[in-house]
GUVEXLO-130811 format. One record per atom (N, C-alpha, C): residue in one letter; y, z, x. Coordinates in steps of 0.05 Angstrom, whole numbers, plus 5000, padded with zeros to 4 digits. Last residue first. Layout:
BEGIN
AYZX;...
END
This chain:
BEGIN
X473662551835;X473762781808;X474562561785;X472162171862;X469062171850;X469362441828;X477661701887;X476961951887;X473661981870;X481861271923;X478861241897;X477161621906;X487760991919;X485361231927;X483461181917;X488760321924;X488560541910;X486760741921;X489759921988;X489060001965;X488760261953;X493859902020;X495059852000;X493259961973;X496060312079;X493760262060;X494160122037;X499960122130;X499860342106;X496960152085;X501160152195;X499860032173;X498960242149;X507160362233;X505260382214;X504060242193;X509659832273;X509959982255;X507960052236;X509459892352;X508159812327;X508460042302;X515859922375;X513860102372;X512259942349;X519559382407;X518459492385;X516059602395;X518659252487;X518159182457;X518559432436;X524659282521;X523159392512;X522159282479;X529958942522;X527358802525;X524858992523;X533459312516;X533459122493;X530758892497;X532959672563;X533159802525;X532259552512;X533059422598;X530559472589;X530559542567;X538859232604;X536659072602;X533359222589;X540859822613;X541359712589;X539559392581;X538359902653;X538160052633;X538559932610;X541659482689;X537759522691;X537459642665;X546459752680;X545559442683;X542559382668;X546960212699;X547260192675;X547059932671;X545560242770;X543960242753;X543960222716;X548959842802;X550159892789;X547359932770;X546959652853;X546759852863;X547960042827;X546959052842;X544459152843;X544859462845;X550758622822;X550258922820;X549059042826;X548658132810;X550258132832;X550758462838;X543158262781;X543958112806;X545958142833;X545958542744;X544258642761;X543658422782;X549158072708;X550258372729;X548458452747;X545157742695;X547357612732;X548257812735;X543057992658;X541557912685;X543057842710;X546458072623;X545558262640;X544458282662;X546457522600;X549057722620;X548657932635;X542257532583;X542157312604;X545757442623;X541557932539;X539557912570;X540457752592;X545757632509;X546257932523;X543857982555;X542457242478;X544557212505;X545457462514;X538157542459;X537657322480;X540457332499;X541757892421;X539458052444;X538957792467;X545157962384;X545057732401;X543657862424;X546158402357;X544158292345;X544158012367;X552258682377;X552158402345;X550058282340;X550858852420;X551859012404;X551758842371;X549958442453;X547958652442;X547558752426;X555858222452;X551658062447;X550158192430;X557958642480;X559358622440;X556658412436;X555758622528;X555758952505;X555458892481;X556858242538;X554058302548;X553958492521;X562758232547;X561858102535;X558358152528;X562358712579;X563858752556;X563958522537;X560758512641;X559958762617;X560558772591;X565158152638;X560958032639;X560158262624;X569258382659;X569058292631;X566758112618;X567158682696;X568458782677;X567758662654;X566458302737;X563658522730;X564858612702;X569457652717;X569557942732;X566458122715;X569457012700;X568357312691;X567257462719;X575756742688;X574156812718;X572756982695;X576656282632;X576656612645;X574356652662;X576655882598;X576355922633;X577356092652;X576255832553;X578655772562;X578955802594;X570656102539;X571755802536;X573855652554;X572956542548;X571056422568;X570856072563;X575356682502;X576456742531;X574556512551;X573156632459;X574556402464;X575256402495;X569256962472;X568456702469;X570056502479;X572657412456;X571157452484;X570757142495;X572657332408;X575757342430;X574757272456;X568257482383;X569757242378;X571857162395;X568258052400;X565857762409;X567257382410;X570958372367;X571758372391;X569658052409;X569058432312;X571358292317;X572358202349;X564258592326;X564658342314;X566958262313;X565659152358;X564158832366;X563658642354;X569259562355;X570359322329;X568459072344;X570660082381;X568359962375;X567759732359;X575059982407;X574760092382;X572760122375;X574359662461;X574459942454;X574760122439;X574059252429;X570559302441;X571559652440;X579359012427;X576959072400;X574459292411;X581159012477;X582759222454;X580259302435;X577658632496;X577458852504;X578459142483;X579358182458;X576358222461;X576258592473;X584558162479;X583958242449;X582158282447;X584058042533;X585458242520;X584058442502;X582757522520;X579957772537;X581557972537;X586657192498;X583957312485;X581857562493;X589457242544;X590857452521;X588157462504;X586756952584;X587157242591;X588757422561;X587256392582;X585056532571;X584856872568;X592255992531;X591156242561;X589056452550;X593455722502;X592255632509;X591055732536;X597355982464;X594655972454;X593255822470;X601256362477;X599756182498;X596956152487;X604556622431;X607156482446;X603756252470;X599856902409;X600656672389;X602756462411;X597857122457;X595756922447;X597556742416;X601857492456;X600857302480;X599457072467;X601257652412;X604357652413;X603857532432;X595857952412;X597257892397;X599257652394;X596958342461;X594758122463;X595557902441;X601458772427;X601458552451;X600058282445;X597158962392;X600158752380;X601658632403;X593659212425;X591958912404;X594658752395;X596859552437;X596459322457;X594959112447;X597959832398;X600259732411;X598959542431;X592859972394;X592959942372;X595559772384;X590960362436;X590060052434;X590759912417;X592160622480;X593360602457;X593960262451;X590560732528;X588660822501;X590660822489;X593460602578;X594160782564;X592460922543;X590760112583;X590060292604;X590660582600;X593359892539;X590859822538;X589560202558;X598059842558;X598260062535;X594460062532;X597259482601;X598959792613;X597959892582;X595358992575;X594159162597;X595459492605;X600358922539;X597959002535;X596759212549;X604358712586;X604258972574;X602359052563;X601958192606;X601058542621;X602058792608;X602658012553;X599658052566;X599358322580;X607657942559;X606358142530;X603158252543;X608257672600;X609157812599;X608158032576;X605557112579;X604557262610;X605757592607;X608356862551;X606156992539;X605557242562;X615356822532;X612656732552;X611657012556;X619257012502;X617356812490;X615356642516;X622857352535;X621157422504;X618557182493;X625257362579;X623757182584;X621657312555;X627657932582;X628757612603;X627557442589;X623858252567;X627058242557;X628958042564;X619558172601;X619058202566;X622158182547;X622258222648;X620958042642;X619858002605;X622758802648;X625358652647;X623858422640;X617259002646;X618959102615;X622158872618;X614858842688;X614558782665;X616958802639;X617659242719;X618258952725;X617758842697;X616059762704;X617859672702;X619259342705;X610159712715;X611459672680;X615059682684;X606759712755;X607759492745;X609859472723;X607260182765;X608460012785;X608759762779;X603760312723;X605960512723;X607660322745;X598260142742;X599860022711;X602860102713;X595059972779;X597060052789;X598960002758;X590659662786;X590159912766;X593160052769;X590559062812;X589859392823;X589059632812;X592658832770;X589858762773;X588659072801;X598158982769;X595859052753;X592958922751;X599858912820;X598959192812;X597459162797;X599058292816;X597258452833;X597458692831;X603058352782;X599558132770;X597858252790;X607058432797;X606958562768;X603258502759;X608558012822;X608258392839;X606258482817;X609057562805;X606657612824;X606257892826;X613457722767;X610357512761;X608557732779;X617857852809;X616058002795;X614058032776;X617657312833;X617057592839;X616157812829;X620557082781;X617857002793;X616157152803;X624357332777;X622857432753;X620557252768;X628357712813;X627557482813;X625357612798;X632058102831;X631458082802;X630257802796;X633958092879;X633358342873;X631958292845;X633557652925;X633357692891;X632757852889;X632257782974;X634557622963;X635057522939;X629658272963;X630758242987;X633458072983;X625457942941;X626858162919;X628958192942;X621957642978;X623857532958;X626057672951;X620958023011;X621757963020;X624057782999;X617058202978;X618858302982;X621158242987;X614357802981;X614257862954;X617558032959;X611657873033;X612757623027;X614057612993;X608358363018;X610558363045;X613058093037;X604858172985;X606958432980;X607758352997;X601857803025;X602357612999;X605357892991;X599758073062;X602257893067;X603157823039;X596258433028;X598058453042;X600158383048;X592858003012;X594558162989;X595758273010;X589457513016;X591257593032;X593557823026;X586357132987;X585957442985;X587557643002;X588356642979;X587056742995;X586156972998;X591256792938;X589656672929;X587356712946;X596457132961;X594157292944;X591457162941;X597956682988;X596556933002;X594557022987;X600056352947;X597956222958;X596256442984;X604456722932;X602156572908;X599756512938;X607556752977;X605957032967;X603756862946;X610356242974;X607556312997;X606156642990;X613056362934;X610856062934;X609056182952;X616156702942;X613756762927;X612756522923;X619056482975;X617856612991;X615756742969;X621856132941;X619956002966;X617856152982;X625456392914;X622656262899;X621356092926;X629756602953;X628256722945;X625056632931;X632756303004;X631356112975;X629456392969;X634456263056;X635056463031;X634656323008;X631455893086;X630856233083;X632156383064;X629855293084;X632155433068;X631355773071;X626155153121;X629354943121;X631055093095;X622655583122;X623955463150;X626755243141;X621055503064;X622255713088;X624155673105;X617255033075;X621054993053;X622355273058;X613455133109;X616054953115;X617855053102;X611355533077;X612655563098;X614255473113;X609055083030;X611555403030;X612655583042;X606354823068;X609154723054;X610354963048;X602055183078;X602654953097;X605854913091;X600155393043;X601055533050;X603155403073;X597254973013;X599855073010;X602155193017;X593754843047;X596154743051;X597854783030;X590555293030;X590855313060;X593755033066;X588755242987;X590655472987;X592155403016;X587754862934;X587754772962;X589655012980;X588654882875;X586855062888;X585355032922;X591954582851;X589954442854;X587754632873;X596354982851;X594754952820;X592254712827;X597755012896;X596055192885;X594655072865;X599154442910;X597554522923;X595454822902;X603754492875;X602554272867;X599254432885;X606854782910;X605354972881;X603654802865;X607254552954;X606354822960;X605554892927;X610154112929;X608754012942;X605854312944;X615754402919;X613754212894;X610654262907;X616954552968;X615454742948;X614954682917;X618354092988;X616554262999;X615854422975;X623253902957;X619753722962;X617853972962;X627054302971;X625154272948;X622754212940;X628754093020;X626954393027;X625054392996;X627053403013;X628853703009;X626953943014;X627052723005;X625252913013;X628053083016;X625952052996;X626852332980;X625652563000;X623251543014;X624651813034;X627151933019;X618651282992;X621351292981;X624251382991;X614351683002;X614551293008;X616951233008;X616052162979;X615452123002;X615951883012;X615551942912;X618651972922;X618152002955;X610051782919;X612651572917;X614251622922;X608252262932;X607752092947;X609151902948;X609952552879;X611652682905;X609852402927;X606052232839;X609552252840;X610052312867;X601452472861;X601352182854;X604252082856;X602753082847;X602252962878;X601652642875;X601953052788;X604953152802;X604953022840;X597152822776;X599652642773;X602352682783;X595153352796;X594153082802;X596352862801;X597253692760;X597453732785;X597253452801;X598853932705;X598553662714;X598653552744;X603054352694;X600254342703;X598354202705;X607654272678;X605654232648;X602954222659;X610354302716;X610954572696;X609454582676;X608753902750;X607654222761;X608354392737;X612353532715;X609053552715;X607253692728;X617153632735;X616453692708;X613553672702;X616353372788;X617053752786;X616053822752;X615552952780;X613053142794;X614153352794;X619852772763;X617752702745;X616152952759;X623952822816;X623752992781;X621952952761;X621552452848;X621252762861;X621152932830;X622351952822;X619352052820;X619552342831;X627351972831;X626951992806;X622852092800;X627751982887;X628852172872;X628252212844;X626951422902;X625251652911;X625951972896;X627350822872;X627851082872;X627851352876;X624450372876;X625250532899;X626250762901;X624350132825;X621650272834;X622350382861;X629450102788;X629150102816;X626550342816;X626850042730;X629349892735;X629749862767;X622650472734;X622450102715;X624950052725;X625950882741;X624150762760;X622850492753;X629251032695;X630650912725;X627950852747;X625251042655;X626750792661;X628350722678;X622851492672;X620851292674;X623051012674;X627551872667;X626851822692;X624751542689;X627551822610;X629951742625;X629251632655;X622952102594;X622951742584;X625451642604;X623652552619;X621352362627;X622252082615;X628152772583;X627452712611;X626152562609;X625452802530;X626752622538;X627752542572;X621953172545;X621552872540;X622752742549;X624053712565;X623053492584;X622053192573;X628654042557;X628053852545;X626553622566;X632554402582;X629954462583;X628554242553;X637454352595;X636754452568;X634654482551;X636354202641;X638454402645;X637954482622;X633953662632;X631753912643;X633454112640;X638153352610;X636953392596;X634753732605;X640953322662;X642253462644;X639853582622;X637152992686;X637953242702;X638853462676;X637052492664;X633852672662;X635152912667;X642752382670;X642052472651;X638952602646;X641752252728;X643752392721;X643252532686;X637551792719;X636052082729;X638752332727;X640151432689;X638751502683;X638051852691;X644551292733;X645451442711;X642951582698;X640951042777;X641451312776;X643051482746;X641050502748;X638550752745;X639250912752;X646950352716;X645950372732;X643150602732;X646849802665;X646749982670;X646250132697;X648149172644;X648449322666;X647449592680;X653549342596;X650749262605;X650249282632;X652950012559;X654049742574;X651549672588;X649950572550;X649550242521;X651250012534;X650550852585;X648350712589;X647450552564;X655851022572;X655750882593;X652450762595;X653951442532;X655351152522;X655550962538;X650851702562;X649051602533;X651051422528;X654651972589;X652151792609;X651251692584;X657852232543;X659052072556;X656651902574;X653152622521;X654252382507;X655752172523;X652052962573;X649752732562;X650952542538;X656753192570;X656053052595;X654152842580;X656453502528;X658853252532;X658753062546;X651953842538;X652053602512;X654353382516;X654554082579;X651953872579;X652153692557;X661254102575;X659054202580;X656953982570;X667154142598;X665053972621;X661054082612;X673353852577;X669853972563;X668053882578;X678554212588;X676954052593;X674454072584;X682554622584;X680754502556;X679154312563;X684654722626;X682354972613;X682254822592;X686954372648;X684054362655;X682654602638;X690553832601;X690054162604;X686854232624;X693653312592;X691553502613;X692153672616;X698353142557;X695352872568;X693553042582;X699653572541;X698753442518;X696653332533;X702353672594;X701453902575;X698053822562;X706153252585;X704353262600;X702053452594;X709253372539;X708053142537;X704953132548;X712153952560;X709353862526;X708153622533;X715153602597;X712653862599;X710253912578;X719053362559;X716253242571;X714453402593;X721153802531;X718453622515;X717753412533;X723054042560;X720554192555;X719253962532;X727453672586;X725153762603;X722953952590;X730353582539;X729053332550;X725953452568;X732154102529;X729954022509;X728053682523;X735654062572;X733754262576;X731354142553;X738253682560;X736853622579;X734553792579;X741453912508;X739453592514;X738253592537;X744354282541;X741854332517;X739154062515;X748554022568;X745654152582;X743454242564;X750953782528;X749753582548;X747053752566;X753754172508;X750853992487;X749953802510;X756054452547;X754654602542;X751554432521;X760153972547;X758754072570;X756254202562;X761953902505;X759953672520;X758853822538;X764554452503;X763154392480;X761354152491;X768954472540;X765954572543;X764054502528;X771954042519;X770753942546;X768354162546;X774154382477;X772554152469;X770754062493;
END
């Protein structure tokens, strides 16, 4: 009988110690913890209905929101931690990053001066500051900052194609590859990098050096335009125009607001011979503020000509030979269309009159 307590006295204990192991178990598990964004942004979304609120919660949640690539609502978050503390040097640094991504350059350097006033500042600043610079087409201090944010982070691979951007711009294609490399170096698979590599082969003629980068970029990154574009260009360069009009295509529906997938499509067309269909693209291209290269002055000039638009065709032809002078299919093709008409035979109306 004495074992019999004995043996129910240690059962009870043992069950004492696995149900409050369960208990605990119960109040914290870390592999069930739920640390993901949406949880994050519900819990800062309930703490910011007390009263009180603090403005950094705000820019804690702009943060989450950009992670899911949602910039409204960002922006309305960040605009209210800066209505609440206009000191917030941090919250204007994240307005001006999201306003380099919508190319709003002006308002992005209006921001980084507050968060500056503010003393926010990061190797980051810097290469806000350096791509705010490009897109306002100030190359020389870009180059200024994208060499700083270098200097205070060297293994930041997107720093070192900030300053390849602002080489090439300069025409500096050399350093601009060297500095490119340098990225891949510490991103073997940096898709910025291979933006830039992929934009200066193929503006080289270099299609075959570009298409591998391209092709990961078309598989990374399916719904930006940039990428369909240069494939184009490679199947374009190929003569197989038919796969690159469904590129140009596939750019111009994901960036209806880039000029380079219409001058695509203008080109795809022209080399069909399709100049009414190809004129219309050309248009919009230029609209949209496409550099015109000798290339694509020719090929707009052509589909003019080519569509009965003799006035404006002369006036393209005229700045090629200008700037062309040594390029005699210029001149030729001006005189074809400003040569007058042969006078057309006058035919007799009245009746023979014969005396059989």
């Amino acid at each position: 009988m004495r074992n019999f307590f004995w043996l129910l006295w240690l059962g009870m204990g043992f069950l004492s110690a696995c149900s409050q192991k369960t208990s605990e178990e119960r109040m914290f598990n870390p592999a069930k913890v739920d640390s993901s964004i949406p949880t994050q942004i519900n819990e800062l979304s309930m703490a910011l209905e007390q009263r009180n609120p603090q403005p950094v919660w705000y820019v804690k949640r702009a943060k989450l929101y950009l992670a899911q690539e949602k910039t409204q609502p960002a922006l309305k978050d960040l605009s209210m931690a800066t209505t609440l503390d206009p000191s917030l040097g941090e919250a204007y640094f994240w307005k001006a990053k999201i306003l380099v991504g919508s190319q709003q350059y002006q308002e992005a350097m209006k921001m980084m001066m507050q968060a500056k006033a503010f003393n926010f500042y990061t190797p980051e600043s810097e290469a806000i500051l350096a791509e705010t610079y490009v897109g306002l087409k100030l190359y020389e201090l870009s180059l200024t900052h994208s060499s700083q944010a270098i200097r205070l982070s060297p293994g930041e691979a997107k720093y070192y194609v900030l300053l390849a951007k602002a080489q090439a711009a300069t025409g500096d294609t050399a350093r601009s590859l060297y500095n490119l490399n340098r990225a891949l170096v510490r991103d073997s698979v940096s898709l910025p990098a291979f933006r830039e590599l992929s934009a200066i082969y193929t503006a080289r003629g270099l299609y075959d050096n570009a298409l591998p980068m391209v092709q990961v970029g078309v598989k990374k990154q399916p719904k930006e335009g940039f990428w369909w574009q240069q494939l184009g260009q490679y199947f374009l360069n190929r003569n197989l125009t038919d796969t690159a009009l469904a590129c140009f295509g596939k750019a111009v529906t994901l960036q209806p607001d880039k000029a380079e997938g219409y001058a695509g499509l203008g080109e795809a067309w022209y080399k069909k011979r399709q100049y009414d269909l190809a004129l219309p693209q050309l248009l919009k291209a230029q609209e949209l503020g496409l550099p015109m290269t000798e290339r694509n002055r020719w090929v707009l000039a052509s589909c003019l000509d080519w569509t009965g638009q003799k006035a404006a065709a002369r006036v393209h032809y005229g700045i090629l030979i200008r700037k062309y002078p040594q390029n005699s299919r210029y001149r030729v093709a001006l005189q074809r269309i400003t040569k007058p008409a042969p006078p057309r035979p006058i035919m007799d109306s009245l009746r023979a009159i014969t005396v059989f």
